[in-house]
C-alpha positions in Angstrom: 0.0 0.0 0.0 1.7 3.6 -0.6 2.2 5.6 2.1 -0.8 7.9 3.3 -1.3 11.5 3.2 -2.9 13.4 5.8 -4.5 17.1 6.3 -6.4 18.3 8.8 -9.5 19.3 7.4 -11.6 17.6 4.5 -12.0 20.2 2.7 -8.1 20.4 2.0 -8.6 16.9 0.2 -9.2 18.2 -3.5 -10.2 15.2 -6.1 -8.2 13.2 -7.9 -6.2 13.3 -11.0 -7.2 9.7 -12.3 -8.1 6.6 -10.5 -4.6 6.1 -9.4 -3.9 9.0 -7.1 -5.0 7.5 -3.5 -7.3 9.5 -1.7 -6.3 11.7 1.5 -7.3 11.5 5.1 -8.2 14.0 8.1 -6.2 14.1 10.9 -6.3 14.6 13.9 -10.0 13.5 14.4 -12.1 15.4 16.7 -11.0 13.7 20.1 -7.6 11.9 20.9 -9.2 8.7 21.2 -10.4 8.6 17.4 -7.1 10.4 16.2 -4.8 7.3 18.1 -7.6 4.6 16.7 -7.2 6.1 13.4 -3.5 6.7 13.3 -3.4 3.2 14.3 -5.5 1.8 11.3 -3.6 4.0 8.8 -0.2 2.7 9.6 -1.3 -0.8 10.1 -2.6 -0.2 6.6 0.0 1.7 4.6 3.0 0.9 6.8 3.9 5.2 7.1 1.9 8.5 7.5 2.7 11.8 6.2 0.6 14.5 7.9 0.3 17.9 6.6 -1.1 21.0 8.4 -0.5 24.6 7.7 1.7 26.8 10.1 -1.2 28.9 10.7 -3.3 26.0 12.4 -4.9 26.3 15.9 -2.7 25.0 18.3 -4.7 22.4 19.3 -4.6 20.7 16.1 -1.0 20.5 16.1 -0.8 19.7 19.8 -3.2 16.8 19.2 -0.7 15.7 15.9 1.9 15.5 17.9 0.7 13.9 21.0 -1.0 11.3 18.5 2.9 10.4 17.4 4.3 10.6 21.1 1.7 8.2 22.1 2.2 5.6 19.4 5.6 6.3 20.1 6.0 5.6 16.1 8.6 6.5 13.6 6.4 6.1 11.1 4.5 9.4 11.4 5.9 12.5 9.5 4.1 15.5 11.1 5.3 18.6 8.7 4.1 22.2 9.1 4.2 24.0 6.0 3.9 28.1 5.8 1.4 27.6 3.3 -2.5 29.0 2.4 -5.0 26.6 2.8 -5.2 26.1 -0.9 -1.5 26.0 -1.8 -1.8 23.1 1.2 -4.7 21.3 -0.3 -2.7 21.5 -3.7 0.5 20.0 -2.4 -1.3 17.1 -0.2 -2.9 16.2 -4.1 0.6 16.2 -5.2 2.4 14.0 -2.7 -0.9 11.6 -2.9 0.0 11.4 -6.9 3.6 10.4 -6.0 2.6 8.0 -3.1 2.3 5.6 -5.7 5.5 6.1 -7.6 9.0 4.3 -6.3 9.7 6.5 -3.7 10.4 5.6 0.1 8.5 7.2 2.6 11.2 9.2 3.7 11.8 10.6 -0.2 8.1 11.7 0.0 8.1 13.1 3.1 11.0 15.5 2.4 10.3 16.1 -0.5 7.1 18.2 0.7 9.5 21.0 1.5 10.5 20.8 -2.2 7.6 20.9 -3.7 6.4 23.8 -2.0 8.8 26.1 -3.8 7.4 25.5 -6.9 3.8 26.1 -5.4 2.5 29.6 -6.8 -0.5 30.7 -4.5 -2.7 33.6 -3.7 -5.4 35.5 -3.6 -7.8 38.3 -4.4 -8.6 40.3 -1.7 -11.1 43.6 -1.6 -9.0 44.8 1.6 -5.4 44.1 3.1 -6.1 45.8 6.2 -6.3 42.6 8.5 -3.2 40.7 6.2 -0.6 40.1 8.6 1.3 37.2 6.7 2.9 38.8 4.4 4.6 42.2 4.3 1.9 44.7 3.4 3.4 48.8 3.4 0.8 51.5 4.7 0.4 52.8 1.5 -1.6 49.6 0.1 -3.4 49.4 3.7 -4.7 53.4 2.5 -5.7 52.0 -0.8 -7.7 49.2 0.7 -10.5 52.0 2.3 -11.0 53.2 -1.4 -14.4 51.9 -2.5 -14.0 49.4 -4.9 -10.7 48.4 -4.9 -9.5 45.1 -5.2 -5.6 43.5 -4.7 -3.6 40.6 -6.0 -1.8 38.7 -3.6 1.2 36.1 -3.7 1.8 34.3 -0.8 4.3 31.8 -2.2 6.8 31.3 -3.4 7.5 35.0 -3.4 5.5 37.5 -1.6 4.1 39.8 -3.3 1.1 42.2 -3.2 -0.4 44.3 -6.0 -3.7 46.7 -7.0 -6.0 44.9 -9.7 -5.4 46.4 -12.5 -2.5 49.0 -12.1 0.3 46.1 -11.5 0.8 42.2 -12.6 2.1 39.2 -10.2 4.9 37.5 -11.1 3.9 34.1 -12.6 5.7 30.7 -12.5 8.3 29.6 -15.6 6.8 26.2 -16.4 3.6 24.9 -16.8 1.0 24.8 -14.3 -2.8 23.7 -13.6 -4.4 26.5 -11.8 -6.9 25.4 -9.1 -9.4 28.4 -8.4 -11.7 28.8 -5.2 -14.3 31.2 -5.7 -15.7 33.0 -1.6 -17.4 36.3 -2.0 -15.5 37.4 -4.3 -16.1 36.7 -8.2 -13.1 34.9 -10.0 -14.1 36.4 -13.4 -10.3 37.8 -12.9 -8.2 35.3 -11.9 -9.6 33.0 -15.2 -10.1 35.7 -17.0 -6.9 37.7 -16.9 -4.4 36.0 -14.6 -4.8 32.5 -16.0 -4.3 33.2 -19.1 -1.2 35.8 -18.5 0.4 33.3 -16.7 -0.3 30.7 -19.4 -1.5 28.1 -17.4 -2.6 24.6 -18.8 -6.2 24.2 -17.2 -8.4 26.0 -14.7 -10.2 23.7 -12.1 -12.8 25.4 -9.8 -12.7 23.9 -6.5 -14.5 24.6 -2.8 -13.0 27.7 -0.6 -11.3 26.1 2.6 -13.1 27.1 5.5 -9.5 28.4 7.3 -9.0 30.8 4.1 -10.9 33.7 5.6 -8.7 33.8 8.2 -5.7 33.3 6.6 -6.3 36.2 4.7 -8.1 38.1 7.1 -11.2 38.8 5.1 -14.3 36.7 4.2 -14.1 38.9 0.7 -11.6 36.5 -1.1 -11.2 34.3 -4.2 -8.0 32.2 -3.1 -6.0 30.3 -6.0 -3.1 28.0 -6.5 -1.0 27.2 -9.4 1.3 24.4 -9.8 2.6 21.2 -11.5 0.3 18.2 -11.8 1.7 15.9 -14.6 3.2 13.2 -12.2 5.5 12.5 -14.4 7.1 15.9 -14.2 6.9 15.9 -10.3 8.8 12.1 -10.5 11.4 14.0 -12.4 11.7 16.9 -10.2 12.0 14.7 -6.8 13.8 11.9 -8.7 16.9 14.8 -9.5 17.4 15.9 -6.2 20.6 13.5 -4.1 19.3 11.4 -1.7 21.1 10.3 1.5 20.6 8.6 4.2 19.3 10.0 7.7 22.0 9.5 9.9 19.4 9.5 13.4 16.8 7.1 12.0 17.9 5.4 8.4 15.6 6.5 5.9 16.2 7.6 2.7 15.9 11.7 2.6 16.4 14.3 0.2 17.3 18.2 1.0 18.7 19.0 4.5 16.6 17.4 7.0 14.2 14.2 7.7 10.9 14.7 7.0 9.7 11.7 9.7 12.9 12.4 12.7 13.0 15.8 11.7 17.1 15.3 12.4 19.4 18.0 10.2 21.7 16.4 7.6 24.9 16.6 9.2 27.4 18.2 7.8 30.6 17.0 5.8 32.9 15.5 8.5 36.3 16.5 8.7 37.7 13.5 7.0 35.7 14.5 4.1 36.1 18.3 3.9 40.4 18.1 2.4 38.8 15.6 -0.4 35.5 18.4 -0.9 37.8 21.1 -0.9 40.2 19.4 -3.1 37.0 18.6 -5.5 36.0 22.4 -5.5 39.5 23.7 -6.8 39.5 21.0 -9.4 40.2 22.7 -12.9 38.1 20.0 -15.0 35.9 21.9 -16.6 31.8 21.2 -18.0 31.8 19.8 -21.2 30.2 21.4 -23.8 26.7 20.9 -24.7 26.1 17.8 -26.7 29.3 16.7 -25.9 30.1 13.1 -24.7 
């Protein structure tokens, strides 16, 4: 079975690709009881968990995550925090659920979440920045926001950014991307009408507004939206590139610079290694040419 994916609400569980992306789960579960029963069942199932929750999450919720682990005393439990919009969150649980089933180890997928994330493009439009407080936001834009009428563009991820519809553009991703789109109270005509297309996505899907977004953003007024890649063969390519090594606290496989299930730091090279690095650095040898053999 391939290793489950877990968020904290349902409504971060968008729909599947195709019949072979596995479906996500909701933890914790609304008592301790349930959430050990069912943390139980899942790695009984699927052998390792990967749960997901956003940085901004009640305390609770990730007090109750990590009390779940410390109970089961399991090392099979990745619990990951990501600084994330409910959206952009949703979009990368759907992601790591479409690689769950490639040939990855648990402990691959697990840090590869931090990975992914960087090539996660979300935002939002907002009819008022005055309650923002998550991304940088200067006093002139929170003036703007009293003008009747006026609506702003906002990029959480990968690069914060914040502009007036209309007057200013966001800066869109490089590569392709499938833009998910979550209509609240405000219309999306401009997000599929003018962003979409600008930032030359490959698809638009509509999907439901989490109910943490409005606070997130600190306004009920919001269309939320998040771009990124969805063709798994592209994300197998993009976690398959990256060097993998070998936690050195618990043993599993790990990419980047820490383990996504022990949450131990790759340490760094030993000093019987550093004369041999250093010795590699100054090395004259040179890239070959393109095309060259």
């Amino acid at each position: 079975m391939p290793t489950a994916i877990a968020v904290t609400s349902s409504d971060l569980v968008l729909p599947p690709h195709d019949r072979q992306t596995p479906p996500a789960v909701v933890q914790p579960l609304e008592s301790l009881e349930s959430s050990l029963t069912g943390m139980h069942a899942l790695i009984e199932q699927h052998g390792y968990v990967i749960a997901l929750y956003p940085a901004s999450a009640p305390r609770d919720v990730t007090r109750r995550l990590h009390a779940v682990r410390s109970v089961l005393e399991s090392d099979r439990i990745a619990v990951l925090g990501l600084d994330l919009p409910p959206l952009g969150l949703a979009l990368l649980a759907q992601q790591l659920r479409q690689l769950s089933v490639c040939d990855f180890s648990p402990g691959v997928l697990a840090s590869s979440a931090r990975l992914l994330a960087h090539y996660i493009y979300s935002g939002a439009l907002l009819n008022s920045v005055a309650r923002l407080d998550r991304i940088p936001v200067s006093l002139r834009s929170h003036a703007k926001s009293w003008v009747p009428g006026a609506q702003f563009a906002v990029l959480a991820t990968p690069r914060p950014q914040l502009v007036r519809v209309g007057q200013e553009e966001l800066t869109g991703p490089e590569f392709g991307t499938r833009m998910l789109v979550a209509p609240g109270l405000l219309p999306t005509d401009w997000l599929t009408g003018t962003l979409a297309p600008a930032w030359r996505v490959q698809g638009v899907a509509t999907v439901p507004l989490p109910a943490d977004s409005a606070r997130w953003w600190g306004t009920g007024k919001v269309a939320e939206f998040a771009a990124g890649l969805h063709d798994v063969s592209v994300l197998y390519q993009l976690v398959s590139s990256v060097r993998r090594e070998e936690c050195h606290w618990c043993g599993l496989e790990l990419i980047g610079d820490r383990c996504g299930f022990c949450s131990a730091p790759l340490p760094p090279t030993s000093s019987q290694e550093l004369p041999r690095a250093a010795a590699r650095a100054a090395s004259p040898v040179r890239a070959l040419p393109r095309g060259a053999t």
